[in-house]
BAFI-3210 file (N, C-alpha, C; in Angstrom, 3 decimals, decimal comma, padded with zeros to 6 digits):
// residues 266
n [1|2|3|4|5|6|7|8|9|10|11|12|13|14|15|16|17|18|19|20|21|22|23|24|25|26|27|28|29|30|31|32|33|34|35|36|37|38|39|40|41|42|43|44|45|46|47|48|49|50|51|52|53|54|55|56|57|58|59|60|61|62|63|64|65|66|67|68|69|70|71|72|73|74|75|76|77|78|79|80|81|82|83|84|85|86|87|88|89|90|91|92|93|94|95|96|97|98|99|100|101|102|103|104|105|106|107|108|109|110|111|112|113|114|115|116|117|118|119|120|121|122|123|124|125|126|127|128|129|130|131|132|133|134|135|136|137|138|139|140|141|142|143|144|145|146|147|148|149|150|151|152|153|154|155|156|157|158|159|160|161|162|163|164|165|166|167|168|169|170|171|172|173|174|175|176|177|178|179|180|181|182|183|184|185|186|187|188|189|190|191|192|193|194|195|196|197|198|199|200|201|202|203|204|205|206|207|208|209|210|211|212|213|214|215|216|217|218|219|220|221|222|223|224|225|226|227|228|229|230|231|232|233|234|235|236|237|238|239|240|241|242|243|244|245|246|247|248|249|250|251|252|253|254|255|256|257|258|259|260|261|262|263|264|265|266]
n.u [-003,529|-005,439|-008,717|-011,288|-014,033|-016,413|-017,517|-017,344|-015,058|-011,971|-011,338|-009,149|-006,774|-003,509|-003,080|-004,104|-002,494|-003,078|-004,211|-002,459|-002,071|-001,497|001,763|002,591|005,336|005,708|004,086|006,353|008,175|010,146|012,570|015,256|015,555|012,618|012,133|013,785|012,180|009,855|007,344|005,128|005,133|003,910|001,443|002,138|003,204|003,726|005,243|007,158|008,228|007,607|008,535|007,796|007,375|006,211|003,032|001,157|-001,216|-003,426|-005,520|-008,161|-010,200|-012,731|-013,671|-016,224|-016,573|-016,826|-016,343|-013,537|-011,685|-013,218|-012,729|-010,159|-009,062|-010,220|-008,963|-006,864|-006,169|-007,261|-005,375|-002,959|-003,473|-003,395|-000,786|000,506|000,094|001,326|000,576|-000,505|-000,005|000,744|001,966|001,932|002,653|002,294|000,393|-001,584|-003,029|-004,618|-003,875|-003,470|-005,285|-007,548|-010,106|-010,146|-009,783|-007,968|-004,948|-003,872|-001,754|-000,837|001,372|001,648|002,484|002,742|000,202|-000,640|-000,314|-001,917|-004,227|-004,125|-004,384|-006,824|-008,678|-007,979|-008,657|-011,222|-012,183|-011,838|-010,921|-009,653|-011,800|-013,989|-012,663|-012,238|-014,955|-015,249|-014,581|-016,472|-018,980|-018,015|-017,199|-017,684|-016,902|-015,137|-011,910|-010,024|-006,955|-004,589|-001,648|001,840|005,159|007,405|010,237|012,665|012,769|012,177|010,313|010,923|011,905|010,390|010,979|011,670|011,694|010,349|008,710|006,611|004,687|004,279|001,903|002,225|000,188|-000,653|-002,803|-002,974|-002,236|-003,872|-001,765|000,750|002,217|004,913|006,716|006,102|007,709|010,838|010,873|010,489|012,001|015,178|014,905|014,672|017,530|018,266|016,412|017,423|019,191|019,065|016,705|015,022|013,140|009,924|008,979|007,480|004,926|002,724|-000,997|-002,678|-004,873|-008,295|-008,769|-007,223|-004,347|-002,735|-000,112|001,930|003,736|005,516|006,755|008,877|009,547|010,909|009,409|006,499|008,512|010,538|010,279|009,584|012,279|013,483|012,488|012,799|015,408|015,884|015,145|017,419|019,120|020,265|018,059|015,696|013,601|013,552|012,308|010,005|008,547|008,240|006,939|004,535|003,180|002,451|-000,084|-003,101|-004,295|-002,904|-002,683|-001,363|-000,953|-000,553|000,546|000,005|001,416|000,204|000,234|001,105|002,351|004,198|005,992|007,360]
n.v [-015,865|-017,028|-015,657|-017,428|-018,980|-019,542|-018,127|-015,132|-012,607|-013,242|-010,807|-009,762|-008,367|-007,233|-004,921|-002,391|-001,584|001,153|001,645|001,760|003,576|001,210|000,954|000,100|-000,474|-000,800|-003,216|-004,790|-004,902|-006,779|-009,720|-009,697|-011,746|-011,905|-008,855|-009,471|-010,761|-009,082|-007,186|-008,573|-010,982|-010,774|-011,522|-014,333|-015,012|-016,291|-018,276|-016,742|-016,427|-018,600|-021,704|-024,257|-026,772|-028,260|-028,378|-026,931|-027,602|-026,277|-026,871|-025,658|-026,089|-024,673|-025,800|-027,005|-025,235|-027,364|-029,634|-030,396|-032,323|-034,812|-033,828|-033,455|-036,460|-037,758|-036,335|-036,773|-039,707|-039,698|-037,554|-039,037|-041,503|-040,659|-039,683|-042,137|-043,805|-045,049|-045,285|-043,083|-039,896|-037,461|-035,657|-035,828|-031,930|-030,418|-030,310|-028,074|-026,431|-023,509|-020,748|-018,488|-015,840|-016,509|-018,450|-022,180|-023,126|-025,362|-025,834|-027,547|-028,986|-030,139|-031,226|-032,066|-033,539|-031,493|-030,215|-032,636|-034,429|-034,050|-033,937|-037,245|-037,500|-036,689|-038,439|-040,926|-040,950|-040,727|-043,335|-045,018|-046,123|-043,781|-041,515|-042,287|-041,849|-038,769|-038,156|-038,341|-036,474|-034,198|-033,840|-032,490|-029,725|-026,407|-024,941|-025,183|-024,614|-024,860|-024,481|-023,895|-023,637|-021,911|-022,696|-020,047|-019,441|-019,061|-020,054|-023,365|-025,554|-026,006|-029,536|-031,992|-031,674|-031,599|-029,719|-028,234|-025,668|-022,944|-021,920|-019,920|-018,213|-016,101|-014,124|-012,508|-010,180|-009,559|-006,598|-006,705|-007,901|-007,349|-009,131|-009,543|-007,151|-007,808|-010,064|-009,446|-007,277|-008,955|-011,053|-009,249|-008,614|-010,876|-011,722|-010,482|-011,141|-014,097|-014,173|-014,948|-016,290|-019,272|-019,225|-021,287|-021,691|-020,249|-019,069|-018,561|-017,729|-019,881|-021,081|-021,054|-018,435|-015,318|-013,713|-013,816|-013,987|-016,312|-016,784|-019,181|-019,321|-020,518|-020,980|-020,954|-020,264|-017,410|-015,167|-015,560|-015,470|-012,227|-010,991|-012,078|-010,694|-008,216|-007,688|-008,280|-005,793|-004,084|-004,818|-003,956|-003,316|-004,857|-003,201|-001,481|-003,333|-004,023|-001,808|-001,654|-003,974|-003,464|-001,093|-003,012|-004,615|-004,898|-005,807|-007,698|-010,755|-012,426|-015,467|-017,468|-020,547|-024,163|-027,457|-030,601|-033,568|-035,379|-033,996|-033,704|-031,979|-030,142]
n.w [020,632|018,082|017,011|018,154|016,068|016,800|018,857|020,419|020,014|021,472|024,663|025,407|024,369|024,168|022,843|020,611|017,632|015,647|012,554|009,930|006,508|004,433|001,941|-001,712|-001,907|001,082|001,181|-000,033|001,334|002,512|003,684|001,970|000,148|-000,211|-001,854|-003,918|-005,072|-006,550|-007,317|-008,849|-007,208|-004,891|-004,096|-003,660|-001,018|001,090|-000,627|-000,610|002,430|003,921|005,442|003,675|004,649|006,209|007,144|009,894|011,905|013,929|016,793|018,387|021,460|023,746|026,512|028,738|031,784|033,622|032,555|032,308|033,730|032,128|029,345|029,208|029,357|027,516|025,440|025,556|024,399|022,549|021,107|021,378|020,438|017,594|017,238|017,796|015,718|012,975|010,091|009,746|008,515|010,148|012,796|016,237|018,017|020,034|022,869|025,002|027,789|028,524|031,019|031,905|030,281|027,767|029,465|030,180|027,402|025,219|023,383|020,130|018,455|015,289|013,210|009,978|006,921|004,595|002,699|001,100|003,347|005,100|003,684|003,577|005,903|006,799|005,565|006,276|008,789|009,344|008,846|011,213|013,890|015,533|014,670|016,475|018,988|018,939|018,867|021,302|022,549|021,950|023,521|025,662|025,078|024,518|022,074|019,104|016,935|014,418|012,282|009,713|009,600|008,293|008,759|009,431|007,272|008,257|011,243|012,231|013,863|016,954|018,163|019,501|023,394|027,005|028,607|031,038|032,758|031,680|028,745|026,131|023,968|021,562|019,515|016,452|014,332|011,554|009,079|006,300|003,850|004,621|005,300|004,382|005,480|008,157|008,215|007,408|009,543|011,944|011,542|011,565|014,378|015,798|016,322|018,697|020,342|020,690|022,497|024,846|024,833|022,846|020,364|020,445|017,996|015,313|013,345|010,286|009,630|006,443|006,488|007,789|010,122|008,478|007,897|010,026|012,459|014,435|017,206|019,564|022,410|025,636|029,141|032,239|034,391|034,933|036,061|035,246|032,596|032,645|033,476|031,275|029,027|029,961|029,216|026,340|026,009|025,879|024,226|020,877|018,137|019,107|020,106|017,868|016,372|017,263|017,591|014,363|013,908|015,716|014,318|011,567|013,011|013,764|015,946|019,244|021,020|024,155|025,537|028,089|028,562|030,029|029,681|028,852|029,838|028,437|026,039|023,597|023,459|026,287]
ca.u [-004,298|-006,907|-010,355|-012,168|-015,099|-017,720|-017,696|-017,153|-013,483|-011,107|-011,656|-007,695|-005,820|-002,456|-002,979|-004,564|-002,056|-003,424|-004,697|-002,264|-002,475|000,506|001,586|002,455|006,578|006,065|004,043|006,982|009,418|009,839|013,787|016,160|014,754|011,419|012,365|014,419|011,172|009,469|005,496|004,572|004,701|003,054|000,585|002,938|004,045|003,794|006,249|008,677|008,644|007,762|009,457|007,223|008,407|005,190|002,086|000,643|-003,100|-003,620|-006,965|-008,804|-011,043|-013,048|-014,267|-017,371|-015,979|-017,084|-015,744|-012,542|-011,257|-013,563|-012,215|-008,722|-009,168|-010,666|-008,167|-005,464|-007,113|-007,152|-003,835|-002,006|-003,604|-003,144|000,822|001,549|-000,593|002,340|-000,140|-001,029|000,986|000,779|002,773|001,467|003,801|002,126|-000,889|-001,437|-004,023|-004,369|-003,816|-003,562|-005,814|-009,001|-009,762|-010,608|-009,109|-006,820|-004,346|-003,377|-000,821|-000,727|002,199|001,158|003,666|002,281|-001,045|-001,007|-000,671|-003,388|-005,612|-004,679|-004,664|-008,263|-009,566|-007,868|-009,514|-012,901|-012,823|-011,308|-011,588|-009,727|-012,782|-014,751|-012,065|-012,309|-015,808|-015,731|-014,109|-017,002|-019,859|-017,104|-016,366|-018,367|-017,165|-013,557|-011,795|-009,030|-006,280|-003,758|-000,269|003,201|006,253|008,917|011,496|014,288|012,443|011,352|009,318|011,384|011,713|009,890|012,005|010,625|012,446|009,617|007,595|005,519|004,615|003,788|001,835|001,847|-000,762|-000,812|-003,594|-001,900|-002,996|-003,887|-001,088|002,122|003,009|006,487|007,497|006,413|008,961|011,623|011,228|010,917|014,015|015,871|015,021|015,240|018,320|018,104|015,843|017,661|020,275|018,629|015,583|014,699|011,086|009,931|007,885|006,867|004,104|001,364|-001,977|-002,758|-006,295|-008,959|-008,578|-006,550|-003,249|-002,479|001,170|002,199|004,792|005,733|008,336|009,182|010,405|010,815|008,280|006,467|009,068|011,823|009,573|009,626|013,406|014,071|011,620|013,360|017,189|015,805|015,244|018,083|020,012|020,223|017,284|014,380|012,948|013,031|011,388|008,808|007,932|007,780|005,562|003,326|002,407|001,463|-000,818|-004,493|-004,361|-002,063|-002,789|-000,097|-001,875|000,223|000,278|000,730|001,629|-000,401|001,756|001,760|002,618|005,859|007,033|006,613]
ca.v [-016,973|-016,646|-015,633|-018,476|-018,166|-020,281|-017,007|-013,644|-012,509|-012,697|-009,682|-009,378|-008,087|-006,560|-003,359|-002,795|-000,686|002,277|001,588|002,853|003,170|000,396|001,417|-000,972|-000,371|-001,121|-004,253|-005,170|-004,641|-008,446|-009,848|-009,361|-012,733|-011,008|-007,686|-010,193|-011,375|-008,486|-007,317|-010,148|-012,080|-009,712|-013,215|-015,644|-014,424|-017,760|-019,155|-016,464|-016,354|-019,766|-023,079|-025,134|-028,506|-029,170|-027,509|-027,216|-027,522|-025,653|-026,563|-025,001|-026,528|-024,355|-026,851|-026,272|-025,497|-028,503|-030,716|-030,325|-033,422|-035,611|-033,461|-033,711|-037,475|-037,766|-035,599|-037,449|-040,901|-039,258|-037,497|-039,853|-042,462|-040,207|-039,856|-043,530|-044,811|-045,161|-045,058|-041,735|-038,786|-036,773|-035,674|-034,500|-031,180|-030,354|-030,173|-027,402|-025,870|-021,846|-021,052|-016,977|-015,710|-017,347|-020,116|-023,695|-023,147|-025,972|-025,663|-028,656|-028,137|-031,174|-031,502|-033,052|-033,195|-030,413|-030,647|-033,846|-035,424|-033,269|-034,782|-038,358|-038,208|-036,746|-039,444|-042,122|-040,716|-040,878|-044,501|-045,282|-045,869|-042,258|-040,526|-042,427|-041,077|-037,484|-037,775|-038,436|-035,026|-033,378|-033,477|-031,573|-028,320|-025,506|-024,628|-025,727|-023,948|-024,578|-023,388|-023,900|-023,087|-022,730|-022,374|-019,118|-020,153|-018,985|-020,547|-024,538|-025,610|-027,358|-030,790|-032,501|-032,055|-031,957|-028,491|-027,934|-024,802|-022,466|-021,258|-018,386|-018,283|-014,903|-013,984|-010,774|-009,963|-008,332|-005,777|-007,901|-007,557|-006,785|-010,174|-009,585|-006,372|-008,599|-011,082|-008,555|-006,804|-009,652|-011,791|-008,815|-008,438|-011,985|-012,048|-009,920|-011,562|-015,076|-014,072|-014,885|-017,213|-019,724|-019,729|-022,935|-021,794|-019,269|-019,837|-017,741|-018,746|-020,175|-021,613|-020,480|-016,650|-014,907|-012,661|-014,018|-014,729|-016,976|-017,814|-019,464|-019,112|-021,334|-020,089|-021,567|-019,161|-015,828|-014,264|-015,699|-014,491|-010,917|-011,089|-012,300|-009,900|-006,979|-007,936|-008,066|-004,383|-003,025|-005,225|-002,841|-003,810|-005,199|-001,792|-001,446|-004,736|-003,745|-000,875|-001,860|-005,021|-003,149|-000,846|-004,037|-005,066|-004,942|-006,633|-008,409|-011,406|-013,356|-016,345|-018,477|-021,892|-025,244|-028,512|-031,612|-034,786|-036,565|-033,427|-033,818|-030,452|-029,716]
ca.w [020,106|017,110|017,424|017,690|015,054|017,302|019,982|020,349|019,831|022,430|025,104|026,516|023,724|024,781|022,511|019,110|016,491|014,945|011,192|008,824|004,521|003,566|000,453|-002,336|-001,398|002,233|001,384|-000,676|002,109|002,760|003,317|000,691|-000,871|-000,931|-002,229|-005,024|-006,541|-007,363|-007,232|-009,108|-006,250|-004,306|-003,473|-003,111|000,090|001,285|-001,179|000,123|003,367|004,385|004,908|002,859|004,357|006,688|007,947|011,251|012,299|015,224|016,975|019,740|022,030|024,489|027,085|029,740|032,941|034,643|032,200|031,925|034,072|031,301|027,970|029,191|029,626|025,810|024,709|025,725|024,134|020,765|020,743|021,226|019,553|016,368|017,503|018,161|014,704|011,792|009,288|009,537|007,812|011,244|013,969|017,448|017,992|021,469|023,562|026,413|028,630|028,741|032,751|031,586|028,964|027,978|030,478|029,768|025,996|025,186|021,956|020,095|017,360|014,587|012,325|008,922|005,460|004,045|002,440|001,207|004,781|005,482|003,012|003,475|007,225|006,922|004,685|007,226|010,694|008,817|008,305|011,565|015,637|015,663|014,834|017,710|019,900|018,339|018,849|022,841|022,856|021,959|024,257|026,648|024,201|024,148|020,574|018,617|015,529|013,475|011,255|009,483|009,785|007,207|009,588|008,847|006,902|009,201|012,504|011,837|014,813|018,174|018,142|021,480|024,638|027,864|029,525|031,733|032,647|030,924|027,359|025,947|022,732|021,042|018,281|015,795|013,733|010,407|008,352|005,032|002,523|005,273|006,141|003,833|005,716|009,685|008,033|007,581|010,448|012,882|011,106|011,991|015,568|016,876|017,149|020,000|021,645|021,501|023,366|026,584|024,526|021,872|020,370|020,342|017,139|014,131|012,324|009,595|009,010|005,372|005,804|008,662|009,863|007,611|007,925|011,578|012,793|015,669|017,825|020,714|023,605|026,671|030,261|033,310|035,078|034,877|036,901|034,507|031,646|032,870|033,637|029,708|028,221|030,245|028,957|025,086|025,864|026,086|023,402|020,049|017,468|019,436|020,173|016,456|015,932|018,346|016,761|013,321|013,604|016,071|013,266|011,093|013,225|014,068|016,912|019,665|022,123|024,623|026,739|028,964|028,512|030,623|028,531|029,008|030,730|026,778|025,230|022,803|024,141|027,287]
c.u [-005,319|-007,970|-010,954|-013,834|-016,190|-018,083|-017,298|-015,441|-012,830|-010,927|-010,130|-006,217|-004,863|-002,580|-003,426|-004,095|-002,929|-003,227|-003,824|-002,357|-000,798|000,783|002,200|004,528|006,527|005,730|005,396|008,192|009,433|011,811|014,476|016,008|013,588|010,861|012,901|013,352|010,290|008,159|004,894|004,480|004,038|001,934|001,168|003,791|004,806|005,003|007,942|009,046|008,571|008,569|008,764|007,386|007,006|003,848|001,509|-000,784|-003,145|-005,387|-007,294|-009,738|-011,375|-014,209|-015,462|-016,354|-015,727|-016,562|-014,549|-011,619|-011,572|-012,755|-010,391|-007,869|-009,209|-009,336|-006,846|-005,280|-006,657|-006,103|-003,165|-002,303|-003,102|-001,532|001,583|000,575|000,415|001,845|-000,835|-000,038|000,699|001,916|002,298|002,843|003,746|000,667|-000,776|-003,008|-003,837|-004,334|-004,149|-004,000|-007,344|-009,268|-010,803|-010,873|-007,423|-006,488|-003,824|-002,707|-000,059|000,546|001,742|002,804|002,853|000,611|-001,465|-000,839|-001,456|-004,434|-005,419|-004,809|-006,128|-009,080|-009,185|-008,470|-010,479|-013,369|-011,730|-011,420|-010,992|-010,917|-013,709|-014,029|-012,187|-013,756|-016,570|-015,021|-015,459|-018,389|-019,050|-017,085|-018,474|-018,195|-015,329|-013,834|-010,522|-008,642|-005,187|-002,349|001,044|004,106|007,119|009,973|012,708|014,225|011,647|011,026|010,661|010,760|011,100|011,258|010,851|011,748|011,644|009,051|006,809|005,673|004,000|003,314|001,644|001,000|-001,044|-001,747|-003,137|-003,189|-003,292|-002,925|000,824|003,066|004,710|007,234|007,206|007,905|010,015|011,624|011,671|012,297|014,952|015,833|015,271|016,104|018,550|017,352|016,502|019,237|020,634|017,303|015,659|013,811|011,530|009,336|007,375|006,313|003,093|000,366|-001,924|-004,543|-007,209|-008,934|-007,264|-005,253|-003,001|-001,112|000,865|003,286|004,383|006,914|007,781|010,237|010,077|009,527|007,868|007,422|010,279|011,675|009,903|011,201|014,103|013,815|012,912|015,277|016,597|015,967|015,889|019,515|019,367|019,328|015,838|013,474|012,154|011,865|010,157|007,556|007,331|006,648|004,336|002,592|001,968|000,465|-002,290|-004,404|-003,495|-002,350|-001,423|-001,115|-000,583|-000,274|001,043|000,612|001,154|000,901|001,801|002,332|004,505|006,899|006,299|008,177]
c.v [-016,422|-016,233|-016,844|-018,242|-018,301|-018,966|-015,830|-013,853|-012,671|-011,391|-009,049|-009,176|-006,873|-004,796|-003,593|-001,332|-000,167|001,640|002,719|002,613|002,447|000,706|000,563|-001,420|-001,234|-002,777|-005,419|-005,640|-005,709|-008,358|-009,969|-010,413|-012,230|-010,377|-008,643|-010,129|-010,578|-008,234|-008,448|-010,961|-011,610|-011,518|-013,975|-015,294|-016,248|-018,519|-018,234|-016,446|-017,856|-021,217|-024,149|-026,507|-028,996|-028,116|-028,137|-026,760|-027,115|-025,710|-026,195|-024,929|-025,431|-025,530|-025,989|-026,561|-026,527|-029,726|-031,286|-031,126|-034,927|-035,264|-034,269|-035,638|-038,668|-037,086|-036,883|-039,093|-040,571|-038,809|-038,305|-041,329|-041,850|-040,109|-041,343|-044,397|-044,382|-044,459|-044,039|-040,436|-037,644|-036,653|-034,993|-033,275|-030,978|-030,018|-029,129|-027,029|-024,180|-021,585|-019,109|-016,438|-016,177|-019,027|-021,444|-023,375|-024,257|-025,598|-027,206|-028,554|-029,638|-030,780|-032,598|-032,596|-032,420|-030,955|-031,577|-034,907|-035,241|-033,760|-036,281|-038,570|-037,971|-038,011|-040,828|-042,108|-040,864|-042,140|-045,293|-045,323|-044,311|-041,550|-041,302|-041,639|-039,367|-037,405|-037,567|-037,415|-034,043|-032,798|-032,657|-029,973|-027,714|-024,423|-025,057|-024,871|-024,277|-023,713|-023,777|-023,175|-023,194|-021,858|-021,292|-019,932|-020,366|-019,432|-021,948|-024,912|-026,708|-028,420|-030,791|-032,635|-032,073|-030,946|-028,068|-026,969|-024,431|-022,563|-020,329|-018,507|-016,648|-014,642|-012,680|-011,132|-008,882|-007,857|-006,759|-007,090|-007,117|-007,756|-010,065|-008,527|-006,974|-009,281|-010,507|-007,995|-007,764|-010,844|-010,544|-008,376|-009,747|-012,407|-012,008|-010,856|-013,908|-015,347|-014,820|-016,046|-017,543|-019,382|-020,971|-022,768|-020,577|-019,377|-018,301|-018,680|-018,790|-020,209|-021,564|-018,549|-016,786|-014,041|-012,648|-014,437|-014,572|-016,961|-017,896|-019,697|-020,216|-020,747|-020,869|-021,131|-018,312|-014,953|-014,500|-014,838|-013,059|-010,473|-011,224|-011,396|-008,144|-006,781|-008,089|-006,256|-003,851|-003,807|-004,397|-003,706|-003,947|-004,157|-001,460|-002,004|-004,413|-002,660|-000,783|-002,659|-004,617|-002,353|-001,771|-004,411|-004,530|-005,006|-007,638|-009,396|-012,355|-014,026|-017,360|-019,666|-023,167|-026,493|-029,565|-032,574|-035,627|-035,545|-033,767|-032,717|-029,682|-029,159]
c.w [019,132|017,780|017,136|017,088|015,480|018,516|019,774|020,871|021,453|022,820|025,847|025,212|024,174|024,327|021,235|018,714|015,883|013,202|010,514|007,305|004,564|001,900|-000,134|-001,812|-000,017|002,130|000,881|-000,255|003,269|003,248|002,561|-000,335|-001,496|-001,934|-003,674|-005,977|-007,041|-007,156|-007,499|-008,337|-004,878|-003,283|-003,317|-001,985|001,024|000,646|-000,309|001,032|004,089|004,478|003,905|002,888|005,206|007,044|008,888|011,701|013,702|015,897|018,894|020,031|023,231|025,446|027,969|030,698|033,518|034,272|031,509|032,289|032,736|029,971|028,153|029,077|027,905|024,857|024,149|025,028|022,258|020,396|020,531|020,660|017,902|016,228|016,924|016,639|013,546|010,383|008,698|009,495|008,579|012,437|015,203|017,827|019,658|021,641|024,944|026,839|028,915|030,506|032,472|030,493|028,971|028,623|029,471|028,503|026,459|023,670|021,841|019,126|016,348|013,413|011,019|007,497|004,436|003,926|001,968|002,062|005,035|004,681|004,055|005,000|007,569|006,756|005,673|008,591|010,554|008,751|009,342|013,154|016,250|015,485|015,906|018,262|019,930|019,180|020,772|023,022|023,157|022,775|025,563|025,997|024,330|022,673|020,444|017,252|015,437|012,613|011,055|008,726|008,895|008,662|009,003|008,145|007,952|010,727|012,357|013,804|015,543|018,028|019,345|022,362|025,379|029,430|030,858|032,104|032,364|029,295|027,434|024,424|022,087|019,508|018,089|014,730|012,708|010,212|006,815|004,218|003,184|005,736|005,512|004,904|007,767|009,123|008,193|008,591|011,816|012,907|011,923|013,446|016,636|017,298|018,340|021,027|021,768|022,022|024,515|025,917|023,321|021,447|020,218|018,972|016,403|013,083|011,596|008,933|007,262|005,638|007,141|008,716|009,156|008,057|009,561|011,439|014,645|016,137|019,478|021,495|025,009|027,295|031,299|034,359|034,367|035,079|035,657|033,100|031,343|032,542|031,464|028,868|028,574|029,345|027,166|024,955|025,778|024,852|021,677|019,001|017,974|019,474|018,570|016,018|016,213|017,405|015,424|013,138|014,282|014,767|012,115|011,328|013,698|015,667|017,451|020,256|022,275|025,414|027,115|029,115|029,245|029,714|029,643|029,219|029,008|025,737|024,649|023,808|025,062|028,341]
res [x|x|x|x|x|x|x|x|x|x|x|x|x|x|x|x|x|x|x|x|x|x|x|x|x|x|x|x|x|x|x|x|x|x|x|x|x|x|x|x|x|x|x|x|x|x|x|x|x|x|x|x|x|x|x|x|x|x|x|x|x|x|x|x|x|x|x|x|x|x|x|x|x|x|x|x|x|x|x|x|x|x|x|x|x|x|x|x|x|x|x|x|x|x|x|x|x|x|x|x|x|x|x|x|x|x|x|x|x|x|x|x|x|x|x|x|x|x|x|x|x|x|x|x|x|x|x|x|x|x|x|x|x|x|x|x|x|x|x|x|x|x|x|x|x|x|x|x|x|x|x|x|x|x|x|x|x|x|x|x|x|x|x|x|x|x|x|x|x|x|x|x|x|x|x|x|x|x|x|x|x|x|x|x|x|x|x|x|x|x|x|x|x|x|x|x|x|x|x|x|x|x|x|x|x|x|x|x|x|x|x|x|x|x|x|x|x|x|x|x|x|x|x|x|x|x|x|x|x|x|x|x|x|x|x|x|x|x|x|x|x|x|x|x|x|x|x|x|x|x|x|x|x|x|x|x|x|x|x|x|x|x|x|x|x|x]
***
């Protein structure tokens, strides 16, 4: 999960990769689309690796302990009023509760049509009984942050089912300037791992913190978790995978997540 900007970083990161010099080659060392277009696009990483069909607002509420029966109550008031209103160029994707990780952190994960849903659904919650609802959220939170999200090209975000268990959200903290050679490396390792698993979800930030990638997985349990994780290991690639994107990164976090009873995907 991000650092949320209202507190001190998240203290349960899985492992933090060794700082190495990327050199202008490695940043370059994107998937064979990538590599196609040349330095010059060196900044438009975004155009190459992403799907460009919607972005996703990812926000994160840290509630007070005590009031997490009331938030969840509010929450649920405003979600889904923003879901079930036509009029608004939004989609709820899902709502959960962290159970492993940082406690009483909920994620809420908005689907808009790119950035101009994202405007006009702003300009419509502003002048609307949604922002009352929004606003009985907030005497519950002890701080909230956003961010937004472009989906992988080669992974568009699960539709809503309703499979049941856990989640798993995983969050890497790049090196600035490597997100082409994560893309490449992790395209070529997922196969492996959906042998035995889907993600539900692969996302990089655009607009909040910077040079972050997401995803998310769904498992029946922990125990099933473990069991899936162990059987990627030994299928030819992942190891690779492993290896390569750890040296990208800064920084790792996994938090385990339970889905709210209105969530889309749960």
């Amino acid at each position: 999960m991000f650092r949320l900007q209202a507190q001190r970083p998240v203290t349960n990161a899985l492992f933090t990769a060794s700082r190495r010099s990327i050199s202008v080659k490695s940043i370059l060392h994107g998937s064979p689309e990538a590599q196609q277009a040349g330095e010059a696009d060196v900044q438009q990483h975004s155009r190459l690796v992403g799907r460009g069909k919607y972005v996703h607002g990812f926000e994160f509420h840290c509630v007070k302990p005590d009031k997490t029966k009331e938030y969840k109550e509010a929450a649920e008031k405003y979600y889904t009023g923003l879901a079930g209103d036509s009029n608004l160029h939004v989609k709820l994707t899902g709502s959960w509760e962290t159970f492993v990780g940082q406690q009483d952190t909920f994620l809420h994960i908005l689907e808009y049509e790119n950035y101009g849903g994202y405007d006009k659904t702003a300009q419509l919650v502003k002048n609307s009984d949604h922002l009352k609802n929004y606003e009985a959220m907030l005497p519950h939170m002890n701080s909230r942050s956003s961010q937004l999200n472009q989906e992988f090209a080669f992974f568009p975000t699960a539709p809503p089912h309703a499979q049941g268990g856990i989640f798993e959200l995983r969050s890497y903290q790049l090196i600035p300037g490597t997100l082409l050679g994560w893309e490449h490396a992790w395209r070529k390792g997922i196969d492996a791992r959906r042998k035995f698993v889907e993600p539900v979800g692969a996302w990089f930030s655009q607009v909040g913190r910077l040079h972050q990638v997401h995803h998310m997985w769904q498992y029946r349990n922990l125990e099933t978790r473990k069991e899936t994780r162990e059987k990627a290991w030994q299928i030819d690639g992942w190891a690779e995978t492993v290896d390569k994107t750890s040296q990208l990164a800064r920084s790792m976090d996994s938090f385990i997540l339970s889905p709210l009873s209105y969530s889309p995907l749960k």
